[in-house]
VEXGUSE-582101 format. One record per residue: x, y, z of N, C-alpha, C in turn; chain; residue number from 1; residue in one letter. Coordinates in steps of 0.02 Angstrom, whole numbers. Example, Ala and Ser with C-alpha at 12.3 -4.5 7.8 and 13.67 -1.06 7.14 Angstrom:
    n.c1    n.c2    n.c3   ca.c1   ca.c2   ca.c3    c.c1    c.c2    c.c3  mol  seq  type
     660    -284     390     615    -225     390     660    -165     390    A    1     A
     642    -112     354     684     -53     357     645       2     394    A    2     S
***
This chain:
    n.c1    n.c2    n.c3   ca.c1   ca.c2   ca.c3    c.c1    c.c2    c.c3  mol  seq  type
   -4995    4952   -4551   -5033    4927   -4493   -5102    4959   -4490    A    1     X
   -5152    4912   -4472   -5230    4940   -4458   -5245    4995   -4409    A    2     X
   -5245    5050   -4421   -5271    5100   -4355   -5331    5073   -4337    A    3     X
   -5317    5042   -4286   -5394    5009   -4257   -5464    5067   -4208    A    4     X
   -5514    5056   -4193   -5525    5114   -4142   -5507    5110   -4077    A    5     X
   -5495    5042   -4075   -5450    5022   -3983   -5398    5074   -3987    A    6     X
   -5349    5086   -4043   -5292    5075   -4034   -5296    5184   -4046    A    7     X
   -5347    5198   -4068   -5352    5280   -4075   -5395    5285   -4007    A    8     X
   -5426    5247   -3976   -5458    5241   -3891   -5400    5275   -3867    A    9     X
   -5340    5229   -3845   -5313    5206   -3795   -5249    5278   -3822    A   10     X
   -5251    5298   -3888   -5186    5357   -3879   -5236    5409   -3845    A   11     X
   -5310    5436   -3851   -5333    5474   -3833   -5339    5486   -3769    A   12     X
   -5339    5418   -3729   -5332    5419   -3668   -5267    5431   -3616    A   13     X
   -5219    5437   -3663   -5166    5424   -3660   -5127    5505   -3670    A   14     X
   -5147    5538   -3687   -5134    5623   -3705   -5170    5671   -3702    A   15     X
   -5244    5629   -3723   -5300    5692   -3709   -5303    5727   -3771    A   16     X
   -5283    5706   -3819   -5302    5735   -3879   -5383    5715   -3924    A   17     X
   -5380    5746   -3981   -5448    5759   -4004   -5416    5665   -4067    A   18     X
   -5497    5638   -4042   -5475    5572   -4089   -5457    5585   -4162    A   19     X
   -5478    5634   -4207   -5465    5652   -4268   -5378    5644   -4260    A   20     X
   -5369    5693   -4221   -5269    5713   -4187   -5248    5665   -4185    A   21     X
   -5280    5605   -4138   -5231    5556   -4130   -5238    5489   -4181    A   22     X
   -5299    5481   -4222   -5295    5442   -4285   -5254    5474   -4322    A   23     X
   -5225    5562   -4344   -5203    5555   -4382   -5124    5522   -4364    A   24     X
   -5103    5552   -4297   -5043    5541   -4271   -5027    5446   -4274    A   25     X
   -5056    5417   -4286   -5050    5345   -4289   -5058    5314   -4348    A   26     X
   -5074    5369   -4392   -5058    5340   -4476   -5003    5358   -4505    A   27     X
   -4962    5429   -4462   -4907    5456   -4494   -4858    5414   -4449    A   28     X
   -4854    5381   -4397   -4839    5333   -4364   -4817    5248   -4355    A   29     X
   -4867    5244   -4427   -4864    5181   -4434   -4912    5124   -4375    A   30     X
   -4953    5162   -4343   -4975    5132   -4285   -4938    5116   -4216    A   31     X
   -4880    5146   -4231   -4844    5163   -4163   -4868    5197   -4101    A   32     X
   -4871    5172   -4050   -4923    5206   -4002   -4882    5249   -3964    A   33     X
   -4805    5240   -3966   -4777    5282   -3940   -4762    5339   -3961    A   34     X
   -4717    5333   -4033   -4716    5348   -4081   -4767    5417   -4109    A   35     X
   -4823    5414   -4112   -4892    5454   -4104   -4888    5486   -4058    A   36     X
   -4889    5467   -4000   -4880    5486   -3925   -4851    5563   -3933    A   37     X
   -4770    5551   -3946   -4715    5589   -3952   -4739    5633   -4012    A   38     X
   -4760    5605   -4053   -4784    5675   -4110   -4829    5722   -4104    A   39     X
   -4881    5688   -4063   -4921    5736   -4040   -4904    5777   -3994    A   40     X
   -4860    5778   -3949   -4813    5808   -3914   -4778    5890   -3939    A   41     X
   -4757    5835   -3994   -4708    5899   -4057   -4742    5947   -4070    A   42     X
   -4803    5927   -4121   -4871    5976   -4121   -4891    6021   -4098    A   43     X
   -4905    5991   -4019   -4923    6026   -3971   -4883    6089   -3961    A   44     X
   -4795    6058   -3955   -4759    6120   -3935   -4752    6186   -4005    A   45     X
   -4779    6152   -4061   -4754    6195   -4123   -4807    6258   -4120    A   46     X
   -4899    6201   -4090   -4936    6254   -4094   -4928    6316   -4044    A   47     X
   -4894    6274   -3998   -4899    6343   -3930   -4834    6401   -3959    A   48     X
   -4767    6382   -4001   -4725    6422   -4019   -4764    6471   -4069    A   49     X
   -4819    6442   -4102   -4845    6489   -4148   -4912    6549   -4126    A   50     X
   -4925    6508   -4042   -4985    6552   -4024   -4941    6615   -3972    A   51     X
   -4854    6603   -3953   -4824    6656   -3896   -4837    6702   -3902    A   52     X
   -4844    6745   -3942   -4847    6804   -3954   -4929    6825   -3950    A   53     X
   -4968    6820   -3953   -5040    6839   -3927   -5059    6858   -3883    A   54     X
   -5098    6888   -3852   -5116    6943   -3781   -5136    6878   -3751    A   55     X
   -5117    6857   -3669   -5155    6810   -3644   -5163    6860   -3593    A   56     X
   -5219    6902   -3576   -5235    6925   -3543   -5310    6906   -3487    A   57     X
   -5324    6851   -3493   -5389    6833   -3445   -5350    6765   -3407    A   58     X
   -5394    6736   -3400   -5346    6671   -3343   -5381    6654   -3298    A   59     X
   -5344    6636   -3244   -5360    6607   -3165   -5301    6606   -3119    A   60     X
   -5310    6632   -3061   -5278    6609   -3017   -5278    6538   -2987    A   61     X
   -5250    6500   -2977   -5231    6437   -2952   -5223    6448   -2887    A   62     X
   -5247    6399   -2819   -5210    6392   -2770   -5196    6339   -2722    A   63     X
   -5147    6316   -2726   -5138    6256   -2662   -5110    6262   -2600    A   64     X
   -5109    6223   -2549   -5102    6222   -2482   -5085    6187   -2452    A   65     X
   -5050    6184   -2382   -5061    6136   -2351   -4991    6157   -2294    A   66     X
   -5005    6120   -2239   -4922    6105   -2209   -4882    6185   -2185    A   67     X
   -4943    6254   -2172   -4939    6311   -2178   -4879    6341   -2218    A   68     X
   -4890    6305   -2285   -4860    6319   -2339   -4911    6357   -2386    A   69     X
   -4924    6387   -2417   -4977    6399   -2487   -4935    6441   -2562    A   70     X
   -4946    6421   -2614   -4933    6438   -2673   -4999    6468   -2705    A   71     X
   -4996    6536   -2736   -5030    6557   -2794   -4997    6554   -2864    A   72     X
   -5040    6538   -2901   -4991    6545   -2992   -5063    6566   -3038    A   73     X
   -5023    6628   -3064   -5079    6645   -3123   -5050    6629   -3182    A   74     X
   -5123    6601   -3207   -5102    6560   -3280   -5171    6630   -3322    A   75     X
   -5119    6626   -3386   -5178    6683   -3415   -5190    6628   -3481    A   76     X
   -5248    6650   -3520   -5271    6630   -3591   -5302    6702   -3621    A   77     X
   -5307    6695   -3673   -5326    6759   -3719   -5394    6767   -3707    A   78     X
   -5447    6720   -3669   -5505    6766   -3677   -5547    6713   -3616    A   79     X
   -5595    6725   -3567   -5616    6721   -3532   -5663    6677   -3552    A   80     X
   -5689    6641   -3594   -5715    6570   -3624   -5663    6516   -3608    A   81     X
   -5606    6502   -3644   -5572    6469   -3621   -5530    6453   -3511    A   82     X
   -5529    6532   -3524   -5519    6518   -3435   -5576    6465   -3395    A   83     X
   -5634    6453   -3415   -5687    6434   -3397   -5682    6320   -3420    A   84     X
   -5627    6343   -3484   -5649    6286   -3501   -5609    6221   -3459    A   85     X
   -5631    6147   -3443   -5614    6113   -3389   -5535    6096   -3417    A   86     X
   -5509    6079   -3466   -5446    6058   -3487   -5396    6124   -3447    A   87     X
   -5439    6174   -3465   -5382    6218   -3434   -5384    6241   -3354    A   88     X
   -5446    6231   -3342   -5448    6218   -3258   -5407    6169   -3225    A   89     X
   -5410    6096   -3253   -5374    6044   -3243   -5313    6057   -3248    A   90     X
   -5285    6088   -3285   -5228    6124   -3299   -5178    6172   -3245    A   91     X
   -5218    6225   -3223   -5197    6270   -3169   -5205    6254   -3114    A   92     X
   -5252    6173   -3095   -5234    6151   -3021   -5179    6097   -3031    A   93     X
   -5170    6075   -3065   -5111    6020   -3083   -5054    6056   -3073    A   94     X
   -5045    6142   -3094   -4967    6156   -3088   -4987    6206   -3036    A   95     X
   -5035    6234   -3006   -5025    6247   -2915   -4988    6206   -2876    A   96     X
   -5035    6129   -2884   -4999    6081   -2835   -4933    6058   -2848    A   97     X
   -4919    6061   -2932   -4830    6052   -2930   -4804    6110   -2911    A   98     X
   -4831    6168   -2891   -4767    6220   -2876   -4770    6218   -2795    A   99     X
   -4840    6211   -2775   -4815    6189   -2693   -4768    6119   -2684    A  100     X
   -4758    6061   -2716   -4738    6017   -2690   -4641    6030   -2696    A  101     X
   -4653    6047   -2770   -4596    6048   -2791   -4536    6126   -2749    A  102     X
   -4590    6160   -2735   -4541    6214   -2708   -4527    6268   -2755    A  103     X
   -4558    6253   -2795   -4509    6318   -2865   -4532    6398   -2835    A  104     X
   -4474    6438   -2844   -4453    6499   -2820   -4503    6570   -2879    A  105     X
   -4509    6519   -2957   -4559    6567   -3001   -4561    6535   -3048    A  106     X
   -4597    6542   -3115   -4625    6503   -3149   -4580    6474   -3199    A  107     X
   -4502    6506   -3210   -4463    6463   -3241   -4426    6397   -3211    A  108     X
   -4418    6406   -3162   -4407    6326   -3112   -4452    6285   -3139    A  109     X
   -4545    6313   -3127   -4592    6298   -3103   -4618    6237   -3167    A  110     X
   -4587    6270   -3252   -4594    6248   -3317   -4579    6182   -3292    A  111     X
   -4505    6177   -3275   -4463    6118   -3270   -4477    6059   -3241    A  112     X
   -4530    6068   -3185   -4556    6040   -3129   -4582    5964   -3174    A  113     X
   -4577    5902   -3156   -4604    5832   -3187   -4674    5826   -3126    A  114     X
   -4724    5798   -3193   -4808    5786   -3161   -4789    5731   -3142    A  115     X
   -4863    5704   -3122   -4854    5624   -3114   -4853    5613   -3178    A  116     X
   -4875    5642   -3226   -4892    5598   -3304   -4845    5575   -3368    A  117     X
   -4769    5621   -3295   -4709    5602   -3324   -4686    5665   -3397    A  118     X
   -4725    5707   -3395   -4724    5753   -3454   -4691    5820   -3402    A  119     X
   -4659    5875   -3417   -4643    5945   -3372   -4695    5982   -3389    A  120     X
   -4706    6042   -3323   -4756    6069   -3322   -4763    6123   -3402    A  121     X
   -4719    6109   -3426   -4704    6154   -3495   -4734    6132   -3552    A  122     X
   -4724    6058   -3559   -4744    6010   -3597   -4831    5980   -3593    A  123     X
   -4831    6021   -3518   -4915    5998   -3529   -4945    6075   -3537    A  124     X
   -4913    6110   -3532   -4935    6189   -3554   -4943    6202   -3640    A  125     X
   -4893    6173   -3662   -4895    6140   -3746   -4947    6120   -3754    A  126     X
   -4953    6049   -3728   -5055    6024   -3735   -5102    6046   -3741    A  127     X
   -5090    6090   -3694   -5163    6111   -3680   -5183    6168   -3723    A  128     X
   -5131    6220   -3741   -5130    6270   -3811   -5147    6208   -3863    A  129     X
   -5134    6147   -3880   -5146    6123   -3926   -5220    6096   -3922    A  130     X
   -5251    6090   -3859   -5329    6076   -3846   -5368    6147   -3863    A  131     X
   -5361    6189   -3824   -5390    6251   -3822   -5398    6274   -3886    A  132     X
   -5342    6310   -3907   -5301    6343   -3971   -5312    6415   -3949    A  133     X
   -5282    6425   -3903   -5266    6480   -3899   -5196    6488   -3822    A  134     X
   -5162    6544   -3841   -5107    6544   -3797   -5121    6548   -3739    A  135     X
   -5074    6498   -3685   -5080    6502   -3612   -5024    6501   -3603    A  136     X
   -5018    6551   -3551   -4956    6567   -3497   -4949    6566   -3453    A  137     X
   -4886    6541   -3421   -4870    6521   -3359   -4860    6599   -3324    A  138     X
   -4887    6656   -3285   -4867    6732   -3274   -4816    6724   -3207    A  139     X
   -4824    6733   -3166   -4827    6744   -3091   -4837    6686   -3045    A  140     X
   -4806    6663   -3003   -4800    6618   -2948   -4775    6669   -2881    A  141     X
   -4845    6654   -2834   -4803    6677   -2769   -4814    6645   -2731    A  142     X
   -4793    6628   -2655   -4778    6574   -2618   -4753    6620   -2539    A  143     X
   -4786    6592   -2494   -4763    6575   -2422   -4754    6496   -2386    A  144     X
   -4697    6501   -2379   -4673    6443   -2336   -4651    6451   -2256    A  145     X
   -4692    6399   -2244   -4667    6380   -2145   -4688    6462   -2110    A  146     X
   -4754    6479   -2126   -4785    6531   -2095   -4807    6515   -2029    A  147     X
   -4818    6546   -1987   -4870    6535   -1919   -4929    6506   -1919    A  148     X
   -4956    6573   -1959   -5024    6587   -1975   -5029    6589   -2060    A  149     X
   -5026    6541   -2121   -5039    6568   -2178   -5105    6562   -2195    A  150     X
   -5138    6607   -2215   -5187    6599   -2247   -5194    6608   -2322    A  151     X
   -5228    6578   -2356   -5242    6600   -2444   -5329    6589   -2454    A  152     X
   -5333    6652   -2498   -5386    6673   -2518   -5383    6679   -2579    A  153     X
   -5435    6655   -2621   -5445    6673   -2698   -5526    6689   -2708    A  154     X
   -5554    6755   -2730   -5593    6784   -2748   -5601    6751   -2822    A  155     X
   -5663    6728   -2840   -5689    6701   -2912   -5632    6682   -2971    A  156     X
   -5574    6663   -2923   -5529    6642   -2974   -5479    6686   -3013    A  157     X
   -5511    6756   -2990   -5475    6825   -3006   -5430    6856   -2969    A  158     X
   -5422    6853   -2908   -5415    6880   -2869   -5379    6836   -2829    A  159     X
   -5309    6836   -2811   -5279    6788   -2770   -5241    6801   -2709    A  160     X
   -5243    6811   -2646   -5208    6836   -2587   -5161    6785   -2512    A  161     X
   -5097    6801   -2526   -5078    6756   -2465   -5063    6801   -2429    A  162     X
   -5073    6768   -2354   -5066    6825   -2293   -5032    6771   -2235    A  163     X
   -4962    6789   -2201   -4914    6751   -2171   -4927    6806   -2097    A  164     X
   -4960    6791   -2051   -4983    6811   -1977   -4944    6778   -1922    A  165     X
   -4919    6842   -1896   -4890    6821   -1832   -4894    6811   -1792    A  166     X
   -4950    6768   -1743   -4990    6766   -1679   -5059    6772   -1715    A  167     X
   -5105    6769   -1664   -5179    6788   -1694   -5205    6704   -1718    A  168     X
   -5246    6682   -1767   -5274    6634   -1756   -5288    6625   -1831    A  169     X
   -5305    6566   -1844   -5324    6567   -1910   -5377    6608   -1960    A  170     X
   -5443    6614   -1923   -5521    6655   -1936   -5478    6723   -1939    A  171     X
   -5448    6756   -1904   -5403    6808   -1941   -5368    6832   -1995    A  172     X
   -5325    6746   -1997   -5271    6773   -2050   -5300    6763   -2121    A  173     X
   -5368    6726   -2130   -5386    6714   -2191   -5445    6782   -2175    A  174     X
   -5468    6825   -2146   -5513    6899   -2121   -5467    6938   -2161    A  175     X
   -5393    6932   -2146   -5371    6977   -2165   -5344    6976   -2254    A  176     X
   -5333    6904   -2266   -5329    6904   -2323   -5388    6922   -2387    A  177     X
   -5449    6917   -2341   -5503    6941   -2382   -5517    7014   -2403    A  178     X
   -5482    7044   -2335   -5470    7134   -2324   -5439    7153   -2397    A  179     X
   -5381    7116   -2420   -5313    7128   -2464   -5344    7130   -2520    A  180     X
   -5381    7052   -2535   -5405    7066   -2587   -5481    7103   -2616    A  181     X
   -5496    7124   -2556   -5543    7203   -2574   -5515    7262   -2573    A  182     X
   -5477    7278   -2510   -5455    7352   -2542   -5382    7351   -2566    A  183     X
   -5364    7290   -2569   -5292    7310   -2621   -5236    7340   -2607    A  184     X
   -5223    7369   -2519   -5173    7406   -2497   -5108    7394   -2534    A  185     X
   -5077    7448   -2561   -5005    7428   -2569   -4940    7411   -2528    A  186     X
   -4960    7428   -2458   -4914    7444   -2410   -4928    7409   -2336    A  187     X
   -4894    7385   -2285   -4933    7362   -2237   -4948    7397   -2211    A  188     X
   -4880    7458   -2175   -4873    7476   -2116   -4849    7574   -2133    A  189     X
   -4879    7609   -2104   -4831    7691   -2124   -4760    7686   -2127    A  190     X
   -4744    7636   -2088   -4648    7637   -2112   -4644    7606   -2176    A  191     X
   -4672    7581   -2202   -4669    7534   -2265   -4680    7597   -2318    A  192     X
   -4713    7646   -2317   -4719    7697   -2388   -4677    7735   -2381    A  193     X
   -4636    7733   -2463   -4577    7770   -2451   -4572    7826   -2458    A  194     X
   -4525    7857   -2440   -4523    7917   -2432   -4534    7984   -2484    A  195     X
   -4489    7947   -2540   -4541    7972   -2612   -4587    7990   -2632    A  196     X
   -4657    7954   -2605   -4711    7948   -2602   -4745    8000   -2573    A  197     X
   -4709    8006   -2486   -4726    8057   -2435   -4725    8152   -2466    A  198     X
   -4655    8134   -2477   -4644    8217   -2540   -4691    8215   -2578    A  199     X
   -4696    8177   -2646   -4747    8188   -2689   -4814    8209   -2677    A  200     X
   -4837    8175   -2615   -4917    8198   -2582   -4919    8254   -2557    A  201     X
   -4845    8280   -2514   -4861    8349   -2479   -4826    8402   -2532    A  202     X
   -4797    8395   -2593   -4802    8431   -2650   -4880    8447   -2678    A  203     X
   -4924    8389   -2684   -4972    8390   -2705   -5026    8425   -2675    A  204     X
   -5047    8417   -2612   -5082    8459   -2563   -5061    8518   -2548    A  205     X
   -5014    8542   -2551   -4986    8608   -2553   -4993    8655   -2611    A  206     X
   -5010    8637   -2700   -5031    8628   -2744   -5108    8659   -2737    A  207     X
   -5139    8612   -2714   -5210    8618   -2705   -5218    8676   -2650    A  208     X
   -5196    8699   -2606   -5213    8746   -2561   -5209    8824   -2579    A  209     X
   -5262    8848   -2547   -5286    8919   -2571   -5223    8951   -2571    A  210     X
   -5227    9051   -2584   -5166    9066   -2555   -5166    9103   -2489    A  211     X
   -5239    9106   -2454   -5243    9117   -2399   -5222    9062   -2358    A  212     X
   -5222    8992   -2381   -5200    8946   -2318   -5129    8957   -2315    A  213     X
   -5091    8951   -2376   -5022    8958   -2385   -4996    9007   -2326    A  214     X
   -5048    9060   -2348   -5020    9120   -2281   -5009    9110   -2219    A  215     X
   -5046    9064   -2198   -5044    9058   -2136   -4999    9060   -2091    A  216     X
   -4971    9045   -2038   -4917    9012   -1985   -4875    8944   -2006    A  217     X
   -4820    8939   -2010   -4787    8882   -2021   -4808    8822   -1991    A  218     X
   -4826    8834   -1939   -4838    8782   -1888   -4923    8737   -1895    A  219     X
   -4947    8800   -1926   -5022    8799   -1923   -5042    8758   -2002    A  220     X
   -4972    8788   -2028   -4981    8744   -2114   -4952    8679   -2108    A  221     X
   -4896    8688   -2062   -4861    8622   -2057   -4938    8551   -2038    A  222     X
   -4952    8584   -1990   -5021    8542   -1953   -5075    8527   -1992    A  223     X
   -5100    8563   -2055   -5147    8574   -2098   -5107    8502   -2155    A  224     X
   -5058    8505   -2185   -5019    8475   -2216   -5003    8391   -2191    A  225     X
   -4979    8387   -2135   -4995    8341   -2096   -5041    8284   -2090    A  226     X
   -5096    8328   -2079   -5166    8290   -2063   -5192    8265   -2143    A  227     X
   -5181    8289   -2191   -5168    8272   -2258   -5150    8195   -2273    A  228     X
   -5074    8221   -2245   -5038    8159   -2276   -5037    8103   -2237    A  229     X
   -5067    8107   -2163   -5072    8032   -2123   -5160    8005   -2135    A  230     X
   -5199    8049   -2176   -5258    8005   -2186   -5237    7988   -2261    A  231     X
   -5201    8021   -2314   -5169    7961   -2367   -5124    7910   -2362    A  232     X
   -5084    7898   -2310   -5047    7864   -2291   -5107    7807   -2255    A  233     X
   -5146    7819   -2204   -5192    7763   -2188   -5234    7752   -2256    A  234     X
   -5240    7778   -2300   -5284    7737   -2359   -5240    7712   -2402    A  235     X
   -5175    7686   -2403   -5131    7670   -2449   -5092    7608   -2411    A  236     X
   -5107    7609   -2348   -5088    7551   -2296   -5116    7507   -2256    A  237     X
   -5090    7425   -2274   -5148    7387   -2239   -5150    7424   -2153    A  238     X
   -5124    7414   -2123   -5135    7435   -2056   -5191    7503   -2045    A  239     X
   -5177    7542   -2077   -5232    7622   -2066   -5280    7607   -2110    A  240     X
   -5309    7563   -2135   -5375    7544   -2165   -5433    7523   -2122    A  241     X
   -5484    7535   -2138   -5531    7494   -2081   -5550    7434   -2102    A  242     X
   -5535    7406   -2049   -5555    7317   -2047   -5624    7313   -2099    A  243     X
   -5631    7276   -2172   -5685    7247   -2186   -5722    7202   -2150    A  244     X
   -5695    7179   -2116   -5750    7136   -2074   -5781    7163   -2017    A  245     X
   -5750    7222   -2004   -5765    7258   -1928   -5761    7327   -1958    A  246     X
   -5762    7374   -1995   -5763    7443   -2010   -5757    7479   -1956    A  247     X
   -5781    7468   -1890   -5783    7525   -1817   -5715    7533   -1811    A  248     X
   -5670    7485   -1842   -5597    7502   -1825   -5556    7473   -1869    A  249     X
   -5494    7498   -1857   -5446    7484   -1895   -5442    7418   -1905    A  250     X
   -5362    7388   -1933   -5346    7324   -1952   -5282    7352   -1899    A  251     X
   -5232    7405   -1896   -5199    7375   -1846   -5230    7407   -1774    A  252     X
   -5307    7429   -1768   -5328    7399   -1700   -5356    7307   -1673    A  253     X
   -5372    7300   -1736   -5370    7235   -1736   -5319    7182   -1725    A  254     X
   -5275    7200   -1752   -5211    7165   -1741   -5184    7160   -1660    A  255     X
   -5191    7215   -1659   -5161    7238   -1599   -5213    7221   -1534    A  256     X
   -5284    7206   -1547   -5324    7178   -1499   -5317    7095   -1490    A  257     X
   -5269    7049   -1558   -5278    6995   -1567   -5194    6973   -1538    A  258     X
   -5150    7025   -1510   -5104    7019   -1530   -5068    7009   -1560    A  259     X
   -5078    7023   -1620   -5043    6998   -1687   -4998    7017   -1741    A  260     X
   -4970    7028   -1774   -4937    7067   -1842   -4952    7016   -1904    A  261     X
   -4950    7064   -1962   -4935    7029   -2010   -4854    7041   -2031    A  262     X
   -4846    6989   -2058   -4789    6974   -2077   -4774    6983   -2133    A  263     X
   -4805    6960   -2184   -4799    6994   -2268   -4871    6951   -2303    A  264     X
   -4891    7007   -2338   -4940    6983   -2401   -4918    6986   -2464    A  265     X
   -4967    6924   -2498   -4951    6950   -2588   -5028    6947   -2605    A  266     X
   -5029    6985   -2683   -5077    6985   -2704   -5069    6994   -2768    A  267     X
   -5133    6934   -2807   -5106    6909   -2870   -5189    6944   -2904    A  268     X
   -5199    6980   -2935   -5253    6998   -2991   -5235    6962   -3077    A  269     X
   -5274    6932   -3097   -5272    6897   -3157   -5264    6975   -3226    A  270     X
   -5222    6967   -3236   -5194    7014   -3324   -5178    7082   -3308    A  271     X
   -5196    7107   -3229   -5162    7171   -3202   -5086    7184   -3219    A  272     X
   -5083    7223   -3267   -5015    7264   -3308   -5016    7252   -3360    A  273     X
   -5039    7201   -3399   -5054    7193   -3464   -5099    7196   -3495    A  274     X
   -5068    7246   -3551   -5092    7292   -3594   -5148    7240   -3646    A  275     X
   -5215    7250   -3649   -5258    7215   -3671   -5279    7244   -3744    A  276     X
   -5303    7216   -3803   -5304    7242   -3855   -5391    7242   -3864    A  277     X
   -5409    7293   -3866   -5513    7314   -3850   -5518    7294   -3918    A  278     X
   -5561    7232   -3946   -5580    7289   -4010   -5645    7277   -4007    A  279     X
   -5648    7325   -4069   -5744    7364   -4062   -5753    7343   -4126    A  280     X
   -5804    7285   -4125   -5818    7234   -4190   -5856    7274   -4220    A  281     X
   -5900    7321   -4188   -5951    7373   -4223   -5937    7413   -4272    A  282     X
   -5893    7448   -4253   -5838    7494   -4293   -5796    7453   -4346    A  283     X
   -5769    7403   -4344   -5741    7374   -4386   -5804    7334   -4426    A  284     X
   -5857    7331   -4409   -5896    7310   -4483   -5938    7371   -4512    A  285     X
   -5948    7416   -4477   -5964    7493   -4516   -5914    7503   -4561    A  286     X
   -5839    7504   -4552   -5805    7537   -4578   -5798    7485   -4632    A  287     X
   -5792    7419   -4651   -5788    7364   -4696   -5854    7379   -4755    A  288     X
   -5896    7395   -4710   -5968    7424   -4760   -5985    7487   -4772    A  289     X
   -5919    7537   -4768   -5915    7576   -4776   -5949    7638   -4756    A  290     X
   -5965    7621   -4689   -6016    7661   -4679   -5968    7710   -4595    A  291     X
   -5904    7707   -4581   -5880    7721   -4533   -5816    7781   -4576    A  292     X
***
């Protein structure tokens, strides 16, 4: 059969592949449009089995909304060119909005999830390693459902924050999600840091103190020790932080002027824990020219 250019048009339009890809897929095909279809498919998934193993450490956060529901999902790629590029943008809002619609709990549900385009979100993750050529991963999905107050915030695509508010107003709950993703608190509230934590710091400050303070009065060290560990405890907790938008005061004087609580945050940073591989092209061509 004639591979016509209608007929290498209409697969390209049809998968999004590179016309070279899909003329060849329609000669090994026989001009089968389905047929092609499905092979390029195969491809796709063989190249992404052969790119798993590669650092995907750069990416984007994704986020959708709606119905005071919101979903974040970080999708990573190996290098911050591709995060940029539109196939893969197109990409990470296509499976935001399937993980809000669909409900998925984390990103292995989330694979499973069917697009409109009739392909799973797995199968178009295949693709798009086969557009790009380089590995993308599905990391992290987090999600608030049937909040009060949800707000979501995403900083340059890096930086992703949901914040579920209990009373208070909207211009808040997205204030405060902006707070999260600047200073990063690990903790909301002083009951929230555990107790582990509490020892380790007043091990540590005790450590650092002269041996004239040591001497002191129990009571007078106890108090010295103290005052220590409740200004690390307010810098380690959203509540004892000062409001970024208001610095004169706290976030839970704020709260507490708005009547409000938070209820729970997440916060998604793009390749935070994974181990990134530096290399120094400099050094590796000194040393090739023998000069390192």
């Amino acid at each position: 059969m004639e591979i016509t250019a209608s007929l290498v048009k209409e697969l390209r339009e049809r998968t999004g592949a590179g016309m070279m890809e899909c003329k060849k897929a329609l000669t090994e095909n026989n001009g089968d449009i389905d047929a092609a279809a499905e092979w390029l498919r195969k491809q796709g998934l063989a190249k992404a089995d052969k790119k798993a193993d590669r650092v995907a450490a750069e990416g984007r956060i994704a986020l959708a909304s709606g119905n005071g529901k919101a979903v974040l999902v970080e999708i990573n790629s190996e290098t911050d060119f591709v995060a940029k590029d539109e196939n893969f943008l197109a990409f990470t809002d296509t499976v935001a909005k399937a993980a809000l619609d669909s409900g998925a709990k984390d990103t292995e549900e989330l694979k499973a999830v069917k697009l409109a385009s009739g392909e799973t979100v797995e199968e178009a993750r295949a693709a798009v390693i086969a557009k790009v050529g380089e590995n993308v991963q599905l990391r992290r999905l987090a999600r608030i459902d049937a909040g009060q107050n949800v707000a979501a915030y995403v900083h340059g695509g890096r930086i992703g924050v949901l914040v579920d508010l209990k009373g208070g107003d909207e211009a808040l709950a997205r204030g405060l999600a902006m707070h999260v993703a600047a200073m990063n608190p690990p903790y909301i509230k002083a009951a929230d840091v555990p107790a582990g934590f509490i020892a380790k710091e007043k091990e540590i400050e005790l450590a650092k103190m002269t041996d004239k303070d040591k001497a002191k009065p129990a009571d007078i060290l106890e108090k010295i020790i103290s005052g220590k560990i409740n200004k690390i405890v307010n810098e380690v907790t959203l509540y004892g932080q000062p409001y970024v938008l208001n610095t004169d005061q706290t976030v839970e004087a704020t709260l507490k002027g708005a009547g409000a609580e938070v209820v729970s945050f997440q916060r998604l940073a793009v390749g935070e824990g994974i181990e990134k591989v530096v290399e120094d092209y400099a050094a590796e061509v000194m040393k090739q020219a023998g000069l390192g």
